[in-house]
N, C-alpha and C positions, 0 to 999 in steps of 0.2 A: 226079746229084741231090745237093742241098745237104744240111748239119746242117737248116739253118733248113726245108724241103720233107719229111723224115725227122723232123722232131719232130712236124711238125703231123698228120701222119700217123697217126705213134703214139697221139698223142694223141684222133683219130678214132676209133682203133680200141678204146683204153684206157679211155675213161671210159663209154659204153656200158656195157665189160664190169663197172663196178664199179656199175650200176642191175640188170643184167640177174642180176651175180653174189648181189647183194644180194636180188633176188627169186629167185631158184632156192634160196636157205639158207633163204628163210620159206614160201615154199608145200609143199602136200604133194610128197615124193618118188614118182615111177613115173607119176606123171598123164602127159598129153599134153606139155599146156603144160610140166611140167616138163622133160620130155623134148627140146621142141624148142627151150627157151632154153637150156638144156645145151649142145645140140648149139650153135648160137649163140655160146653163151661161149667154148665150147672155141675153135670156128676164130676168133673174132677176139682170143683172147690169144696162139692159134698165130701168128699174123699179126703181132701187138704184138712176141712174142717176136722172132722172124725179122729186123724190122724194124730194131729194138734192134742188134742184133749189125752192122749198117751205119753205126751214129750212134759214132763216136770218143770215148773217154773225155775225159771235161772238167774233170775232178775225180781228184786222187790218184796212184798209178803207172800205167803201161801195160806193161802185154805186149806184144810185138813194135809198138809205137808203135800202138797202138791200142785193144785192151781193158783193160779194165780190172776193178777188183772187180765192179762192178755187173751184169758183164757175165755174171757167175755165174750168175743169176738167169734171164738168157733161157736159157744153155743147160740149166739146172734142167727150165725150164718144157719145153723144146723136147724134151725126155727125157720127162717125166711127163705131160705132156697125151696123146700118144699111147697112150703104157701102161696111162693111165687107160681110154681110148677104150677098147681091144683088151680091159680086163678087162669094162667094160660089156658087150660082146657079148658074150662067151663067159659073161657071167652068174657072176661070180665075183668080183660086188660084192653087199654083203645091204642092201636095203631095210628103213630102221627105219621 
């Protein structure tokens, strides 16, 4: 699979998350609907992230001819979404 088939991809999966992320910040927290566009957000930025780490830097240095700065940010996410996950269940996040 190409850069060009891997952007567009991302891009599928990426702008969704910034309508859906945009509404999970302004509705109330713990409802349904919040709950299940959560869950929503989370796997299609896991997904965004994942994808990211396959698309070669374009811009700047690379690391082993490939990553680059930006490429920080997926494995950020790819660390923090799950941990996020893991603390929601076990309830050792506080509802404001």
């Amino acid at each position: 699979m190409g850069y060009s088939e891997l952007m567009y991809i991302h891009l599928l999966t990426v702008i969704p998350c910034f309508f859906i992320g945009t509404i999970v910040l302004l509705i109330k927290k713990g409802t349904i609907i919040h709950k299940e566009l959560g869950r929503i957000y989370m796997l299609l930025i896991l997904i965004t992230a994942v994808i990211t780490l396959f698309m070669p830097a374009q811009v700047g240095p690379k690391f082993f001819n490939h990553f680059g700065w930006i490429h920080s940010f997926s494995f950020l996410t790819i660390y923090t979404v799950p941990t996020a996950y893991l603390a929601i269940k076990k309830m050792k996040c506080k509802i404001a």
